[in-house]
MIFI-486757 format. One record per residue (C-alpha): residue in one letter; x, y negated, z. Coordinates in nm, 4 decimals. Layout:
residues N
{r 'a',{X,Y,Z}}
...
//
This chain:
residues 442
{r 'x',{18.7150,-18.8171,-7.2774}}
{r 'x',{18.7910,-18.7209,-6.9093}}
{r 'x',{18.4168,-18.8657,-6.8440}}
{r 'x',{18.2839,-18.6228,-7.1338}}
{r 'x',{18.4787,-18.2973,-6.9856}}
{r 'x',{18.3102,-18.3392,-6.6501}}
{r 'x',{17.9869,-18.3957,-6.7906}}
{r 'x',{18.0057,-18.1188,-6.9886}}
{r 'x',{18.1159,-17.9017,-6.6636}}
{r 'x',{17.8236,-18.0261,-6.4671}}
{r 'x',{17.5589,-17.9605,-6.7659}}
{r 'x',{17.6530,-17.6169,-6.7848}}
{r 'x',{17.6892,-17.5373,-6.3895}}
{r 'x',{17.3379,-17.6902,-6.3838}}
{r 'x',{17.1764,-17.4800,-6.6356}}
{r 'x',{17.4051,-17.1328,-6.5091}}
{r 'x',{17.1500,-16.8821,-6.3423}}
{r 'x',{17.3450,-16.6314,-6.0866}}
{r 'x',{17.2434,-16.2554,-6.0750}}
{r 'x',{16.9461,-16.1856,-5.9621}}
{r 'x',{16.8567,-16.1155,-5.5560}}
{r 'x',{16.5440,-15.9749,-5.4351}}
{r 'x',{16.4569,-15.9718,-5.7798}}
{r 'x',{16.4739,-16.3442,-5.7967}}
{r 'x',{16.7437,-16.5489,-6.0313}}
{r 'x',{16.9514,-16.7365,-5.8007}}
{r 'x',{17.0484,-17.1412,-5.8876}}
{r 'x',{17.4223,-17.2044,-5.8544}}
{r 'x',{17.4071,-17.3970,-5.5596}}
{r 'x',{17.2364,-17.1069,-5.3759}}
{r 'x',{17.4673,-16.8179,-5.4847}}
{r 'x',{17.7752,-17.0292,-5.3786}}
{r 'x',{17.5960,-17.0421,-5.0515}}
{r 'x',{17.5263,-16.6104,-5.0360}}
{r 'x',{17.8919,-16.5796,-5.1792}}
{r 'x',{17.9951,-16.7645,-4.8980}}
{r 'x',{18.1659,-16.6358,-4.6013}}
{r 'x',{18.3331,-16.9321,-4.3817}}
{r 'x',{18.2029,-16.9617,-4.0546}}
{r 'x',{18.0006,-17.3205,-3.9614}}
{r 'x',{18.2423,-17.5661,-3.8253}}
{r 'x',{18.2680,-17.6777,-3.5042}}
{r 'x',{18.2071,-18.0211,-3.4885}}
{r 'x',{18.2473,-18.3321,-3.2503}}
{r 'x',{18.0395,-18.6125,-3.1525}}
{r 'x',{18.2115,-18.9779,-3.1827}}
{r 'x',{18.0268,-19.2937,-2.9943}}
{r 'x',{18.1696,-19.5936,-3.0051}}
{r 'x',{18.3613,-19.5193,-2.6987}}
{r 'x',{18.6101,-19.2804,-2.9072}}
{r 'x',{18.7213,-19.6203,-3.1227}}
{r 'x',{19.0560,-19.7534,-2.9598}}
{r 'x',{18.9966,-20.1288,-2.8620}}
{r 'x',{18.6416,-20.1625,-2.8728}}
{r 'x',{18.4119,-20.2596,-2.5516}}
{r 'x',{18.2711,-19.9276,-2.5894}}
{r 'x',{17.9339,-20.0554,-2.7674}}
{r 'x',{17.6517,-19.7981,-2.7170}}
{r 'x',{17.8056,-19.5671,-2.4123}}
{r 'x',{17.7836,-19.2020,-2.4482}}
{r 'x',{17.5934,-19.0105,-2.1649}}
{r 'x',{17.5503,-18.6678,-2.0669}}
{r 'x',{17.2431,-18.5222,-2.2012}}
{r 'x',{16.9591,-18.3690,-2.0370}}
{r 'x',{16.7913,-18.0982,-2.1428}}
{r 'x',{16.4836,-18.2715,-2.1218}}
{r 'x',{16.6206,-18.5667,-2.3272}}
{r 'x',{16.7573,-18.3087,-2.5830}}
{r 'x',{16.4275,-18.2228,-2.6623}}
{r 'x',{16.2817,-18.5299,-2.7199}}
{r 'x',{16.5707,-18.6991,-2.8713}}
{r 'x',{16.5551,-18.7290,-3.2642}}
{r 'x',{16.8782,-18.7431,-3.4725}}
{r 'x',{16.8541,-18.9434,-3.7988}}
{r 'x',{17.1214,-18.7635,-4.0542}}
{r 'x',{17.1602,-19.0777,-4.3046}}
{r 'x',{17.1395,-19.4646,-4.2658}}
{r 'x',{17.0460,-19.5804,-4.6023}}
{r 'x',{16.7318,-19.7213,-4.7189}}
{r 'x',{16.4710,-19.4449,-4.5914}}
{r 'x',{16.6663,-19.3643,-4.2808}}
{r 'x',{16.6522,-19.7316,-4.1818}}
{r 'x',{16.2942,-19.7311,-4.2116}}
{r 'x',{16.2452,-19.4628,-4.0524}}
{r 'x',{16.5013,-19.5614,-3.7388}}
{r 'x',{16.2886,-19.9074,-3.7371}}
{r 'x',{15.9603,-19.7239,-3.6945}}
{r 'x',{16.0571,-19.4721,-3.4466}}
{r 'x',{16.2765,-19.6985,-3.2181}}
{r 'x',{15.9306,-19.8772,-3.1124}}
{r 'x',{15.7634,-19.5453,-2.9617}}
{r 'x',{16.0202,-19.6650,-2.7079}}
{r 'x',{16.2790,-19.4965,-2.4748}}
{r 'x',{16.0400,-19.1753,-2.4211}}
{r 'x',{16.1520,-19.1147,-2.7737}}
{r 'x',{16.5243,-19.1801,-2.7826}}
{r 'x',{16.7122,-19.2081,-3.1399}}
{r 'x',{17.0337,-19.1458,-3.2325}}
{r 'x',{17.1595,-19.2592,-3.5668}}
{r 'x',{17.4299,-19.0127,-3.7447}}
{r 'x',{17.6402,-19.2300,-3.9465}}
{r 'x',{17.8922,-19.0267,-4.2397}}
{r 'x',{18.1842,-19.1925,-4.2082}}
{r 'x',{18.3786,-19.3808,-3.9306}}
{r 'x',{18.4099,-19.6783,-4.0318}}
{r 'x',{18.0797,-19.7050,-4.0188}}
{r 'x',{18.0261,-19.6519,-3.6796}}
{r 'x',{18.3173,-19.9537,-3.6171}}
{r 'x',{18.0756,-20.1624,-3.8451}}
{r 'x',{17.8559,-20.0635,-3.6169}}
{r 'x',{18.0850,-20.2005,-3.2777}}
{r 'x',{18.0726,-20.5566,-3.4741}}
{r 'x',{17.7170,-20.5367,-3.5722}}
{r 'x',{17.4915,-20.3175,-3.4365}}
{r 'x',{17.1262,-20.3320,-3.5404}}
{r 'x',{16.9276,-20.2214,-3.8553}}
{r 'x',{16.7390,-20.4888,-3.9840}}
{r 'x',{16.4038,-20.4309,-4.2222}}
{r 'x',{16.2168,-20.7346,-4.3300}}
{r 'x',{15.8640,-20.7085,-4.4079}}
{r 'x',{15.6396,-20.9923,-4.5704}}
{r 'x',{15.9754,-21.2070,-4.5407}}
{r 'x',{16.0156,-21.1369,-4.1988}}
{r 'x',{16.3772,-20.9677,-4.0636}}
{r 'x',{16.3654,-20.7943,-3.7773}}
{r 'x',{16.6442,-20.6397,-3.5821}}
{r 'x',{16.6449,-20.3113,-3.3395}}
{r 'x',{16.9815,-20.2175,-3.1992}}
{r 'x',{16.8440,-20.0114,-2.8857}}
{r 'x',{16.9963,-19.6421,-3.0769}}
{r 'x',{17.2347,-19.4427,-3.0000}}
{r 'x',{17.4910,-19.3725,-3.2737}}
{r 'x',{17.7119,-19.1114,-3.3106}}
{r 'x',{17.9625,-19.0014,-3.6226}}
{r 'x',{18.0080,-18.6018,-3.6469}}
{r 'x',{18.3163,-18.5008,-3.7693}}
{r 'x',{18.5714,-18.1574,-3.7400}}
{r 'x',{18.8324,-18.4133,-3.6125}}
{r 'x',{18.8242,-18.4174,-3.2348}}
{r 'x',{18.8876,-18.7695,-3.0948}}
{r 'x',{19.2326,-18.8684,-2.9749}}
{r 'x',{19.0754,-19.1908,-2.7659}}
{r 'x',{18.7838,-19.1629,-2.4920}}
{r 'x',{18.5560,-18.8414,-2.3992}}
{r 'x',{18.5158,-18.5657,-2.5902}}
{r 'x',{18.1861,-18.4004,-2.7219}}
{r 'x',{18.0846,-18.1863,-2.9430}}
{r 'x',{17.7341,-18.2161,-3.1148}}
{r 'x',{17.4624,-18.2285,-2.9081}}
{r 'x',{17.7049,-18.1138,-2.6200}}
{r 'x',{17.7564,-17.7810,-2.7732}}
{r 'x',{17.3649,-17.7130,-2.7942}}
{r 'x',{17.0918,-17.6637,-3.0454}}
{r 'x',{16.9584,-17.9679,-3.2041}}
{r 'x',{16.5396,-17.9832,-3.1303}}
{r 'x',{16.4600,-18.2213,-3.3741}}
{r 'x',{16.6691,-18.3800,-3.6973}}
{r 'x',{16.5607,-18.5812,-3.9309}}
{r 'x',{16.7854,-18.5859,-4.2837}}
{r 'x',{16.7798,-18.8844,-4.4426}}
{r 'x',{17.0740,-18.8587,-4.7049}}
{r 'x',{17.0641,-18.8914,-5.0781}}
{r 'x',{16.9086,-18.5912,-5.2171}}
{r 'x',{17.2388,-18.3859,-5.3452}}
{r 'x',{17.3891,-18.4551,-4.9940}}
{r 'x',{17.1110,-18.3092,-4.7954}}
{r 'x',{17.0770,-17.9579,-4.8015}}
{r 'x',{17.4627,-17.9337,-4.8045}}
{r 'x',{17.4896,-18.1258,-4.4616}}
{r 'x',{17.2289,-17.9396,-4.2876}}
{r 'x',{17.4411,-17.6046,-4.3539}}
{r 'x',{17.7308,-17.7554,-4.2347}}
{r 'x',{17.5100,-17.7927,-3.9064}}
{r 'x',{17.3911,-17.4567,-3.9194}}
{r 'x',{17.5490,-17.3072,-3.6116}}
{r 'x',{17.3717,-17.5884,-3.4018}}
{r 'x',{16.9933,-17.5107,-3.5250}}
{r 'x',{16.7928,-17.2121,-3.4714}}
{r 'x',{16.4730,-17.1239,-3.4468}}
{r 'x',{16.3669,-17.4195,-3.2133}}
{r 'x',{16.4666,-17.6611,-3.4176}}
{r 'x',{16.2527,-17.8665,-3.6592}}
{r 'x',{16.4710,-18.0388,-3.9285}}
{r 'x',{16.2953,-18.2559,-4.1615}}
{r 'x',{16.3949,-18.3842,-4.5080}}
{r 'x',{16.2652,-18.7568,-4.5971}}
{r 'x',{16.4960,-18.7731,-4.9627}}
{r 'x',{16.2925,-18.7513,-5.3352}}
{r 'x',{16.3137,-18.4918,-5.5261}}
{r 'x',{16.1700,-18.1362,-5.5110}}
{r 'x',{16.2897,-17.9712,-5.1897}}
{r 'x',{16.5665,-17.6829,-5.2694}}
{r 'x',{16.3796,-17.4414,-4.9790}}
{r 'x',{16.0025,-17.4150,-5.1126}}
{r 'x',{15.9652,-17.0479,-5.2896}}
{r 'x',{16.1882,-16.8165,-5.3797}}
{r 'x',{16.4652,-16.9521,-5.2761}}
{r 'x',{16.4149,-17.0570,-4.8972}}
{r 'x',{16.3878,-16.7106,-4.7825}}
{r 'x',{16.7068,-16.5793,-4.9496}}
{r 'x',{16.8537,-16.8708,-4.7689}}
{r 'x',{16.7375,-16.7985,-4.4211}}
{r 'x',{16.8512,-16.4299,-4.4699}}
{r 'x',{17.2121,-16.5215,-4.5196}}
{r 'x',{17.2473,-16.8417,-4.3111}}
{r 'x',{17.0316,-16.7374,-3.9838}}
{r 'x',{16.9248,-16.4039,-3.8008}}
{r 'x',{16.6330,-16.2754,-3.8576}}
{r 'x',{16.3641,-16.5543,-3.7277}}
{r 'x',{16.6149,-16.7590,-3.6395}}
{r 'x',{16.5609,-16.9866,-3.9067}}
{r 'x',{16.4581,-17.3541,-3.7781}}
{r 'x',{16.1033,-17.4982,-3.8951}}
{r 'x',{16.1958,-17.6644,-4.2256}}
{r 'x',{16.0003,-17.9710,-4.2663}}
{r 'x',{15.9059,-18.1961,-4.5585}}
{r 'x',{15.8241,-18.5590,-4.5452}}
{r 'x',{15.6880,-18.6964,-4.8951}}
{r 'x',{15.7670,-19.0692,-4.8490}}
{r 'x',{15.5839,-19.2908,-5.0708}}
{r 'x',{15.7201,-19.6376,-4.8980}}
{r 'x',{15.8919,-19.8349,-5.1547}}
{r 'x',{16.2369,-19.9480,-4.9485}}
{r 'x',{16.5489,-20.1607,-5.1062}}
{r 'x',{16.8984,-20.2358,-4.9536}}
{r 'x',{17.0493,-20.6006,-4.9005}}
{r 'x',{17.3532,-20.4228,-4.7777}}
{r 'x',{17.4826,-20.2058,-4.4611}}
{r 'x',{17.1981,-20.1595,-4.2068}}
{r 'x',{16.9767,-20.4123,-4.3725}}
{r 'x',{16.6747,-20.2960,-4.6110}}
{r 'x',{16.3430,-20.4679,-4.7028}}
{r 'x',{16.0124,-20.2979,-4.6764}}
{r 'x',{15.9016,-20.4207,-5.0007}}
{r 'x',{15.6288,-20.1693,-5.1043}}
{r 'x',{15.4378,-20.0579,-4.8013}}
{r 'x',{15.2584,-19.6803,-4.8169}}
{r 'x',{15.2526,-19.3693,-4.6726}}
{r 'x',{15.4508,-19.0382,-4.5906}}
{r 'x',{15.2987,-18.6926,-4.6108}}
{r 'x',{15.4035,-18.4245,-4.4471}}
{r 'x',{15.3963,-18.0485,-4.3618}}
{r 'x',{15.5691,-17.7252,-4.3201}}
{r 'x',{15.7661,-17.5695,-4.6814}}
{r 'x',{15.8743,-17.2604,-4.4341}}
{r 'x',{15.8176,-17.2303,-4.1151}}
{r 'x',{15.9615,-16.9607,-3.8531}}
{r 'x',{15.6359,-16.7456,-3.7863}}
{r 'x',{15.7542,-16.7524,-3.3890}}
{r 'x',{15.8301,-17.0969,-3.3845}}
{r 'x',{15.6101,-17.3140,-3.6126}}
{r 'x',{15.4465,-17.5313,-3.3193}}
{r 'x',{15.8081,-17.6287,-3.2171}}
{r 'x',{15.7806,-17.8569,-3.5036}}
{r 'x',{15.4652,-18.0652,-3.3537}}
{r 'x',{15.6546,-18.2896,-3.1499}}
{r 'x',{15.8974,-18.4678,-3.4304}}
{r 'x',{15.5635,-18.4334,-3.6755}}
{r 'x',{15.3370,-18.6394,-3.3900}}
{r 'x',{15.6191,-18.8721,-3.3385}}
{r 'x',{15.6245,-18.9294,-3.7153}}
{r 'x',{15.2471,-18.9595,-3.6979}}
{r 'x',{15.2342,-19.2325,-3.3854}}
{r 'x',{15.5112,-19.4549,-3.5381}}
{r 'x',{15.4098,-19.7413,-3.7137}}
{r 'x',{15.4229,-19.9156,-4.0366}}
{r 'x',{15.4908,-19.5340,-4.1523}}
{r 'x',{15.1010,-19.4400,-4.2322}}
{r 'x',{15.2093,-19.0769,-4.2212}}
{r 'x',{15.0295,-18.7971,-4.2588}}
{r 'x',{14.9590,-18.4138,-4.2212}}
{r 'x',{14.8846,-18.1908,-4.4831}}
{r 'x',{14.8597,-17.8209,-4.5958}}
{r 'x',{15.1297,-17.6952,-4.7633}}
{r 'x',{14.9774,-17.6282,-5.0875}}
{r 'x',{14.8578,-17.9871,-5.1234}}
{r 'x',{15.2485,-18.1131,-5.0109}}
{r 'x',{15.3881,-17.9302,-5.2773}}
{r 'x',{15.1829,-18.0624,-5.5612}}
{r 'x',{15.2487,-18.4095,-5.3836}}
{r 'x',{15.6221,-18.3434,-5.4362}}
{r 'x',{15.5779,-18.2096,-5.8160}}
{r 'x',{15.3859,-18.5875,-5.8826}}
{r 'x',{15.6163,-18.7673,-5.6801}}
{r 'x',{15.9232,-18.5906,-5.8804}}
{r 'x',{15.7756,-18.6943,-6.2440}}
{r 'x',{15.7559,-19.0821,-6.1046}}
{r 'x',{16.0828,-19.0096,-5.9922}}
{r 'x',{16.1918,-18.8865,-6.2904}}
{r 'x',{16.0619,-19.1341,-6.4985}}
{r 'x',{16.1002,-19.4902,-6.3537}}
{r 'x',{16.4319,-19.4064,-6.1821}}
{r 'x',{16.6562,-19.2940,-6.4392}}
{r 'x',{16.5228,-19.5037,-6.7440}}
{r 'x',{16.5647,-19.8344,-6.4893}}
{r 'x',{16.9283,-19.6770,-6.4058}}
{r 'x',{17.0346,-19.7202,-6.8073}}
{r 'x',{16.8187,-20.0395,-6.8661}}
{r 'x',{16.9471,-20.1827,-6.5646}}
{r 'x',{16.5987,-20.3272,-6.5072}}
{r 'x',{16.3263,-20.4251,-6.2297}}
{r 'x',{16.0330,-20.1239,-6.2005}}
{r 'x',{15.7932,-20.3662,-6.4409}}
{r 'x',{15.9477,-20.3485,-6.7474}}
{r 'x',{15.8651,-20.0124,-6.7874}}
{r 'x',{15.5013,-20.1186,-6.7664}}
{r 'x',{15.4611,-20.4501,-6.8590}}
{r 'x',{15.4102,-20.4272,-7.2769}}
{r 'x',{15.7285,-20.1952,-7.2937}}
{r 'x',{15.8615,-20.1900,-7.6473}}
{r 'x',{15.6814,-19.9191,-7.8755}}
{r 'x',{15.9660,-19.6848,-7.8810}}
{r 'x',{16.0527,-19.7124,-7.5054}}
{r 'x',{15.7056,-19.6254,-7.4416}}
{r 'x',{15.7033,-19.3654,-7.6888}}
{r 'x',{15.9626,-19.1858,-7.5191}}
{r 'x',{15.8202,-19.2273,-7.1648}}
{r 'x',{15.5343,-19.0315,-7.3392}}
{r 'x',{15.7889,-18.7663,-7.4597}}
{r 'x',{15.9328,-18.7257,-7.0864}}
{r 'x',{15.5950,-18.7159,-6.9470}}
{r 'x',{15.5141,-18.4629,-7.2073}}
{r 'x',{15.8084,-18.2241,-7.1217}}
{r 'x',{15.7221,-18.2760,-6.7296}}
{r 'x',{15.3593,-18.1677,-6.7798}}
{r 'x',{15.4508,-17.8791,-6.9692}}
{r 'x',{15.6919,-17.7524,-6.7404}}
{r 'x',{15.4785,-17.8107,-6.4074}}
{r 'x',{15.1692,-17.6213,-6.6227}}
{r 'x',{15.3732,-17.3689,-6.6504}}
{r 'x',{15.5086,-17.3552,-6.2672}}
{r 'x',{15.1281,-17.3271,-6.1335}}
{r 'x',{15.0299,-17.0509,-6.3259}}
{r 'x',{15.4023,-16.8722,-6.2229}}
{r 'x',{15.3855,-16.6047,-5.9938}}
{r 'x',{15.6335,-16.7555,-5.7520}}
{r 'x',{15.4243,-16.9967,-5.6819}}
{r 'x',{15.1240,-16.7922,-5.5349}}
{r 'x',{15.2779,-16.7685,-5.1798}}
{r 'x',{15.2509,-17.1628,-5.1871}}
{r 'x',{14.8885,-17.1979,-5.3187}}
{r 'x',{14.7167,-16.8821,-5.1353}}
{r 'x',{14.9534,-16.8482,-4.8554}}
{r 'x',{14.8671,-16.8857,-4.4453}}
{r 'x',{14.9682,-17.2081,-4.3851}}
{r 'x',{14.7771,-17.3658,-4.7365}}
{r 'x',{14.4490,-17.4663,-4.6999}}
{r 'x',{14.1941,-17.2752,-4.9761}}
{r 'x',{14.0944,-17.5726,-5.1593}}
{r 'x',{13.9303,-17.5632,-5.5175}}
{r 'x',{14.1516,-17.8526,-5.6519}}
{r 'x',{14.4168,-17.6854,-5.5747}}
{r 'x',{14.3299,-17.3419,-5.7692}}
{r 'x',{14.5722,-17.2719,-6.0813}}
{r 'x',{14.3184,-17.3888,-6.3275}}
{r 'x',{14.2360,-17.7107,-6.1401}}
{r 'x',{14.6325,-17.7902,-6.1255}}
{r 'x',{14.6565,-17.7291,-6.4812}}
{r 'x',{14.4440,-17.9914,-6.5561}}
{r 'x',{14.5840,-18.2240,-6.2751}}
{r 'x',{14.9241,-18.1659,-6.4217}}
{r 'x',{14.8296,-18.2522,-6.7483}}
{r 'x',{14.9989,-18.5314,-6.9546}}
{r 'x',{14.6937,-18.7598,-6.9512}}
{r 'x',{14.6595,-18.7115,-6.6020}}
{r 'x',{15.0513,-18.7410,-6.5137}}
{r 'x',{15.0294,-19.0957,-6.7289}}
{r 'x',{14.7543,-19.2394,-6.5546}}
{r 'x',{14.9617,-19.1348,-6.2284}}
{r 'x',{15.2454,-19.3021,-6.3115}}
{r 'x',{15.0848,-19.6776,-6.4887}}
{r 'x',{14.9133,-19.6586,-6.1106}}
{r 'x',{15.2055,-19.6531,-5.8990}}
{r 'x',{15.4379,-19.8559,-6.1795}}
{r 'x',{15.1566,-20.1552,-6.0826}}
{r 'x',{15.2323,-20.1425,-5.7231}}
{r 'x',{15.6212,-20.0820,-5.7530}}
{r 'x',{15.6188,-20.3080,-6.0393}}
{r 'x',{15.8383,-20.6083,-5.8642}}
{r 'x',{16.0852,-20.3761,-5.7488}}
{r 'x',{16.3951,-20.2507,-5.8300}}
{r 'x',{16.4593,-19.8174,-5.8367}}
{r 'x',{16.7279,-19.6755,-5.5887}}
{r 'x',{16.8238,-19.5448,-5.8881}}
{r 'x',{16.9033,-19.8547,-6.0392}}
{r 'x',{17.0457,-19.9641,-5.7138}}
{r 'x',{17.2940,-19.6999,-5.6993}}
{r 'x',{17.3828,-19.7032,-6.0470}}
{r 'x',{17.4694,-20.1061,-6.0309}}
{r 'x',{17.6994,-20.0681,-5.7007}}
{r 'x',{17.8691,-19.7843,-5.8549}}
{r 'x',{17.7383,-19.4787,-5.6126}}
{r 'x',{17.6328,-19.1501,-5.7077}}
{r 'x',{17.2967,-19.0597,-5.8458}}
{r 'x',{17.0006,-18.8507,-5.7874}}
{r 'x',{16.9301,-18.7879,-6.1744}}
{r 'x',{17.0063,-18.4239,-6.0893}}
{r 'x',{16.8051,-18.3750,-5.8777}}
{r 'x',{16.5007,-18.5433,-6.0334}}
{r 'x',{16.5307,-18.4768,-6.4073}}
{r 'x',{16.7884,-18.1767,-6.3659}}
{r 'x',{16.5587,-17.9754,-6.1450}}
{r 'x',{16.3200,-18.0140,-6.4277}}
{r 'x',{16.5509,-17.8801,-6.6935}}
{r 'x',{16.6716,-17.5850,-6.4316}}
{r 'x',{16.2652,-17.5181,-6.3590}}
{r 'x',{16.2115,-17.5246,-6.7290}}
{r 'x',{16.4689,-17.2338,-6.7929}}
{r 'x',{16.3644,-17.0631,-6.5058}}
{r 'x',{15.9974,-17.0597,-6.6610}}
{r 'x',{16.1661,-16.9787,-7.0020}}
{r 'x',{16.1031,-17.3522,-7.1400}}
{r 'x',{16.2783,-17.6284,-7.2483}}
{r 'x',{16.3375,-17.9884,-7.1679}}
{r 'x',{16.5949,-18.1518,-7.4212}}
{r 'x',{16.4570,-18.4969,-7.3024}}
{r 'x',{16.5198,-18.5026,-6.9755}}
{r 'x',{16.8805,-18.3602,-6.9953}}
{r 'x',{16.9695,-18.6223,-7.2166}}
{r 'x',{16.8340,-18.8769,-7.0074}}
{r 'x',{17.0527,-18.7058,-6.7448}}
{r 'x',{17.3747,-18.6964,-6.9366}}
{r 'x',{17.2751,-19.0755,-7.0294}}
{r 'x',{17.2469,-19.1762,-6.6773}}
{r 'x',{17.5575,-18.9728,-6.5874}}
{r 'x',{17.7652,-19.0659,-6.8748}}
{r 'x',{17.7185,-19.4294,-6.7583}}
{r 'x',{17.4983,-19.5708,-7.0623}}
{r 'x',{17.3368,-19.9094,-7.0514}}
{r 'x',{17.0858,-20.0867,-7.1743}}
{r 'x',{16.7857,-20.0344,-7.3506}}
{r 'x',{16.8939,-20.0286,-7.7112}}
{r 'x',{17.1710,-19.7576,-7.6468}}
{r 'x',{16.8822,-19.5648,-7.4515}}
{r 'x',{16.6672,-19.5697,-7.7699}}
{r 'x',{16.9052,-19.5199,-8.0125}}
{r 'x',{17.0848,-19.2013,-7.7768}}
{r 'x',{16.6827,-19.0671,-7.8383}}
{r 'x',{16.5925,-19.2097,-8.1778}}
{r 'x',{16.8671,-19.2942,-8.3439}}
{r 'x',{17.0232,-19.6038,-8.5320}}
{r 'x',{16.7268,-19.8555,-8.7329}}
//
């Protein structure tokens, strides 16, 4: 019952709109934010040298100014930060890394086994030339003490958390960013600072063109965990990336992390206008939304959603597809989106126009998207599924409950995909209960 109750509490914080600012209708997680007035905490810097009894394994070092600027923290060591980390760690030492790890025990994992290891084709291979660092408010009783980035402004972080973790970490970081900084966001899911509501943020958070250069990195790489600092690289592909709002005084401060991203290898990235990333994100999001949380309940590899699915599993596929299409229709032809496809930093594209998206975001068009990628993700497993079978937290909120938010927003509906949230969330499995949640008893 205790499970239902909090449910319950989560469905209807999700679907609660705040009063309006600016004449726009504010999400919950973005009024507690302008409601807010605690000050950014001061935080400290842990190495390895601040764990008692340890031979001090990656030595802190005072910073230069010079190596602040080039040095790229990676906020997040699961599956994407890892791949990330590997790439970047072979630009070598004129690019150093630092790897922020969320808890400490972590970082004394780290003391008895440093490395992150990413096999590709079958093949492991180990880097362990990063600095890492755990940032905490809890100053360190053993060894030298530092605060984050020596009581500077981070240049250049990359945030590689789980999506409901991200945007809530990079506030907490706040008083170390400003307008120099480029801070770029690798998770899934639709980005929380795209239209309206990235300027209301800046306004409260920063001074006026302060803000840093918010990046997005739409990662298509297909990456799976075999446990702490160890992924495989199962499903090679690519990362595009570009600008979702960038400081008008600042926005070639973000070139250096973006041609970084660009020179690494294995990563295939990409530039692109900011238009065109935004629609990559909305088609990315209805994959996400699809294959992630039905694996989750059926506790299943990618394929089985593709491979002769049952006719009522792929009937309601074609439901949630459906919904999605409707919904993202609806969101091109919005008026908060014209910034996006007319502003100065998109590129004036016909397939980008309102009409064109219409049709690109139609339900025939979504389906053919998605049978294409479940092909080439077919032999592996979702990190939705992954999460859900070690017990951790979910992204379904993100994914399918930005679609039900979006859908109220545009004065829709999306009944489907808040079940399938409240399915995923209420801990459901397998594929009978999934049907019969949808369809009901035969």
């Amino acid at each position: 019952m205790s499970r239902f109750i909090r449910n319950m509490s989560t469905t209807t914080r999700l679907l609660s709109q705040s009063v309006p600012k600016n004449g726009v209708i504010m999400p919950p997680w973005l009024h507690d934010i302008t409601q807010s007035t605690s000050a950014a905490p001061k935080l400290y810097a842990w190495t390895p040298e601040n764990l008692p009894n340890t031979s001090g394994n990656g030595k802190s070092k005072a910073a230069t100014p010079k190596d602040l600027q080039k040095r790229i923290f990676i906020l997040g060591i699961g599956n994407l930060g890892r791949l990330y980390a590997n790439s970047l760690a072979k630009l070598g030492q004129e690019v150093p890394v630092t790897l922020v790890l969320h808890r400490k025990s972590l970082l004394e994992r780290w003391v008895s086994e440093p490395g992150i290891e990413l096999t590709r084709h079958g093949v492991p291979e180990k880097i362990s030339s990063f600095d890492v660092e755990w940032w905490t408010e809890e100053a360190p009783a053993h060894g030298p003490v530092r605060e984050v980035c020596d009581g500077t402004k981070i240049a250049n972080l990359l945030v590689a958390t789980k999506a409901p973790d991200a945007l809530p970490q990079v506030d907490r970081l706040r008083s170390y960013l400003d307008g120099n900084s480029t801070v770029g966001f690798v998770q899934n899911g639709m980005n929380k600072l795209w239209p309206p509501y990235g300027a209301i943020y800046n306004e409260h958070r920063f001074p006026p063109r302060q803000h840093p250069n918010w990046l997005v990195c739409v990662t298509t790489h297909g990456v799976y965990s075999l446990g702490t600092f160890k992924s495989v690289h199962a499903a090679p592909a690519d990362i595009a990336m570009g600008l979702v709002l960038p400081n008008p005084d600042t926005a070639s401060e973000a070139d250096y992390l973006m041609d970084q991203i660009l020179k690494a290898p294995e990563l295939e990235a990409r530039k692109v206008p900011r238009n065109a990333l935004w629609v990559l994100q909305l088609e990315k999001l209805v994959i996400n939304s699809l294959i992630n949380p039905l694996t989750a309940v059926i506790r299943c590899m990618n394929g089985h959603l593709f491979d002769q699915p049952a006719p009522e599993l792929k009937k309601l596929m074609d439901m949630l597809v459906d919904e999605a299409s409707q919904i993202l229709q609806a969101l091109a032809q919005h008026s908060s989106s014209q910034d996006i496809l007319t502003g100065v930093d998109s590129a004036p594209h016909g397939d980008l126009s309102k009409e064109a998206l219409v049709e690109r975001f139609s339900a025939a068009r979504l389906n053919a998207m998605l049978q294409r990628v479940g092909e080439k993700v077919k032999e592996n497993r979702s990190s939705m599924c992954q999460d859900v079978m070690a017990g951790k937290q979910t992204e379904v909120w993100e994914f399918n409950g930005w679609l039900v938010q979006m859908a109220e927003f545009l004065g829709l509906e999306a009944p489907n995909h808040m079940k399938l949230c409240e399915l995923v969330e209420a801990g459901v499995v397998g594929e009978q209960n999934l049907l019969e949640a949808y369809f009901g008893k035969k």
